[in-house]
C-alpha positions in Angstrom: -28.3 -39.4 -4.3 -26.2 -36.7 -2.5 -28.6 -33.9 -2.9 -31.2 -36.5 -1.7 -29.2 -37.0 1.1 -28.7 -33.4 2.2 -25.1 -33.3 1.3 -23.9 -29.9 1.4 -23.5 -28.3 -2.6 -20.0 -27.5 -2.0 -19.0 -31.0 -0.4 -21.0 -32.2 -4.4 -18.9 -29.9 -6.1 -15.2 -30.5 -4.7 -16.3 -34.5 -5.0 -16.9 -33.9 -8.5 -14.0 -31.5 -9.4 -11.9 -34.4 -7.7 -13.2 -37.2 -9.4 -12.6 -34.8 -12.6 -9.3 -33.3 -12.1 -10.7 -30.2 -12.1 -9.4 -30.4 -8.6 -6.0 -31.1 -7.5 -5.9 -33.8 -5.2 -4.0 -37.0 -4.1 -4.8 -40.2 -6.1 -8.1 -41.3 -5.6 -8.4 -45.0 -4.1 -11.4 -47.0 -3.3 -12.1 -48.8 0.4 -14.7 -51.3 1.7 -15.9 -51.3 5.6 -17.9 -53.8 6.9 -20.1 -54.6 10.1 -23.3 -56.8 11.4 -25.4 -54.7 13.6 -28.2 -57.0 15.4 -27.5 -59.6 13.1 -28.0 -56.9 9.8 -24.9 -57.1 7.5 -23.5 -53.7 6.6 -20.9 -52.8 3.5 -19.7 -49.3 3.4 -17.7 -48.5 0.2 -15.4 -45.6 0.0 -13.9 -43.8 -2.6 -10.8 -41.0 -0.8 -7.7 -39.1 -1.5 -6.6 -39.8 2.1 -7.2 -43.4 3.2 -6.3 -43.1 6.4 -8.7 -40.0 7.4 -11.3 -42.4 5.6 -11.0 -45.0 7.8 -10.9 -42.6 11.0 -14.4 -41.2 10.0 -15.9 -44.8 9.1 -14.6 -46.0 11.9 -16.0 -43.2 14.4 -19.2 -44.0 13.3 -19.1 -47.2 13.9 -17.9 -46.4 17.5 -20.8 -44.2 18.1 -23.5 -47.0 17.2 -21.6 -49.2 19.3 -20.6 -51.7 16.5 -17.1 -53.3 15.9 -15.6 -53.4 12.3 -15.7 -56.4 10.8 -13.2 -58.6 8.7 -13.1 -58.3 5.5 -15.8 -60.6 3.4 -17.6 -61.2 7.2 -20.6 -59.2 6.0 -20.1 -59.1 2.0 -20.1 -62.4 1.8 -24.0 -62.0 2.0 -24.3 -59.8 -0.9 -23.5 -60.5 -4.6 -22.6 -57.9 -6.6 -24.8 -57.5 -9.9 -26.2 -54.7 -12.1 -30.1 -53.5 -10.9 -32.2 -51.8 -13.5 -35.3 -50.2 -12.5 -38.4 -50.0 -14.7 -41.1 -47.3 -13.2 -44.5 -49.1 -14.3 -46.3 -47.6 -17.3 -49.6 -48.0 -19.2 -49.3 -51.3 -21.5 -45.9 -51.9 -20.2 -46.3 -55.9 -19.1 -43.7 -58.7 -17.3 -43.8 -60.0 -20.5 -42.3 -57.1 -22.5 -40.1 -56.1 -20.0 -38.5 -60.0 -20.0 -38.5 -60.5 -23.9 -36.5 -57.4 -23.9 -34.2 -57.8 -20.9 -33.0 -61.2 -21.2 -32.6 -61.1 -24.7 -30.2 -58.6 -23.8 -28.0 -60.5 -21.0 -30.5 -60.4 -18.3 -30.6 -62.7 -15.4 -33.7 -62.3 -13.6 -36.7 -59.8 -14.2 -38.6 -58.8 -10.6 -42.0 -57.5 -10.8 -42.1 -55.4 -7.9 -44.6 -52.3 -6.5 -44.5 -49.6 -8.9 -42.7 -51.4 -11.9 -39.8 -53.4 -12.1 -36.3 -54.7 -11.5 -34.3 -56.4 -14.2 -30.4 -57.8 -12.8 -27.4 -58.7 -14.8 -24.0 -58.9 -14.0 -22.3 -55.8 -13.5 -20.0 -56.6 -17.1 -23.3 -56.6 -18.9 -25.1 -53.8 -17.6 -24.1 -51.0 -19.8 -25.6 -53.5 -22.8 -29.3 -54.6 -21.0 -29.9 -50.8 -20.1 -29.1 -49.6 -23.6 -31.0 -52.7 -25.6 -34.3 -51.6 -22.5 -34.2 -48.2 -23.4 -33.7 -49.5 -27.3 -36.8 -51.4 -26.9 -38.9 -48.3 -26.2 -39.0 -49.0 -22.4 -37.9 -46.1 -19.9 -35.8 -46.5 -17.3 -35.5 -44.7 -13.8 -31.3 -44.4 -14.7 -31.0 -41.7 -11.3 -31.7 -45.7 -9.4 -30.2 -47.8 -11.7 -26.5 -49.2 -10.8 -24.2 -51.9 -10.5 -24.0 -52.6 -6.4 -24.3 -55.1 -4.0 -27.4 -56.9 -3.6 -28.2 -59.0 -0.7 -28.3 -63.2 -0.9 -29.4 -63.0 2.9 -31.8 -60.5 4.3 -32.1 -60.0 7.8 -35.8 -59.4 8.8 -36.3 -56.8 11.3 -39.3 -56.7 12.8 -38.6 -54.5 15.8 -39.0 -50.3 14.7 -36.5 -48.9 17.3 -33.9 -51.9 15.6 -34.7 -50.6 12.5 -34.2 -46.8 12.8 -31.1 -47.4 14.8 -29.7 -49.3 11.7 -31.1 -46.2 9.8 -29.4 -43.9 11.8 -26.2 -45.6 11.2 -26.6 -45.4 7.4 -27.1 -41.7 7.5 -24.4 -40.9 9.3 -22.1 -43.0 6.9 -23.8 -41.3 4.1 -23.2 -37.9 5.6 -19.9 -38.7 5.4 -17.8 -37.2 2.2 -15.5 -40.1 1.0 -18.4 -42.5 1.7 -19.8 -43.7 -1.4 -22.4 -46.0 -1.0 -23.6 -47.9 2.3 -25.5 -51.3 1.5 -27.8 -53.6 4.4 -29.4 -56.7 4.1 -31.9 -55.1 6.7 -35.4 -55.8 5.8 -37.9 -54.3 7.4 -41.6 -55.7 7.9 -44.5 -53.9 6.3 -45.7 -53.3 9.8 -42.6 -51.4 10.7 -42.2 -49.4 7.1 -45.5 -48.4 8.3 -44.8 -46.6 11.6 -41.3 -45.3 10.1 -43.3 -43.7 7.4 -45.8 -42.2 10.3 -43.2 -40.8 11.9 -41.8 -38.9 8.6 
């Protein structure tokens, strides 16, 4: 995910040497940030050695896109957090399979979507539905495949320049080094995927 997001290598490196020991650092601690920009909910987790310069950068951003931080739970309250598995589609590979397998295991729900699917659990029982889907001969995409928030509410955005504004504002949390992971409940019309995807 950071390579995909441009993060510099050395920024990788020192975040993994941390998280390892290899690196000698303060204690790590984890943070949450929230926000509702044009009515999208945003959730910004953070994991730092210094909480305070954590919540200066957060909080900068937020400045710069014009939006106010939020109390806490105002904007998770719209997610759940649950376990997301994704299944790239394959040749033979049916809904079928994929369910028998997955909610034998623990699974809650089993979403066919484009280009394969999406089996949830709760976060306790993903390490168990992964293994018992990979167990039953099925292949997983494990680089997307986490236990994160999920949205109960979407927010449909319809308007493009809403939409990469809120897009902007996720990169530059995700440029960020303690920041690590920034969820929305933006979702964004196929009309305005389109023209995002035109302009590259």
């Amino acid at each position: 995910k950071a390579k995909a997001a441009q993060m510099p290598n050395e920024n990788i490196e020192r975040a993994i040497k941390k998280g390892t020991g290899e690196l000698e650092s303060a204690e790590m601690a984890d943070a949450q940030y929230e926000g509702i920009k044009g009515g999208t909910a945003i959730v910004v987790r953070v994991l730092t050695d210094n909480k305070n310069r954590a919540a200066a950068e957060v909080s900068n951003v937020f400045k710069k896109n014009g939006i106010e931080l939020a109390k806490p739970g105002s904007a998770s309250r719209l997610f759940d957090k649950l376990g997301q598995i994704m299944i790239p589609a394959a040749d033979g590979l049916t809904e079928d399979k994929v369910m028998e397998v997955a909610l034998d295991a623990g699974a809650e729900d089993v979403v066919v979507e484009d280009g394969g699917f999406t089996v949830k659990c709760q976060p306790n029982d993903f390490p168990t539905v992964i293994e018992a889907i990979k167990a039953g001969g099925i292949a997983v995409d494990e680089e997307n495949s986490n236990v994160g928030l999920v949205p109960n509410m979407t927010n449909p955005v319809s308007d493009v320049n809403v939409a990469k504004a809120i897009n902007k504002f996720v990169d530059m949390l995700e440029d960020l080094e303690d920041v690590q992971d920034v969820f929305t409940n933006m979702e964004t019309t196929d009309e305005v995927d389109a023209a995002l995807e035109a302009e590259g």
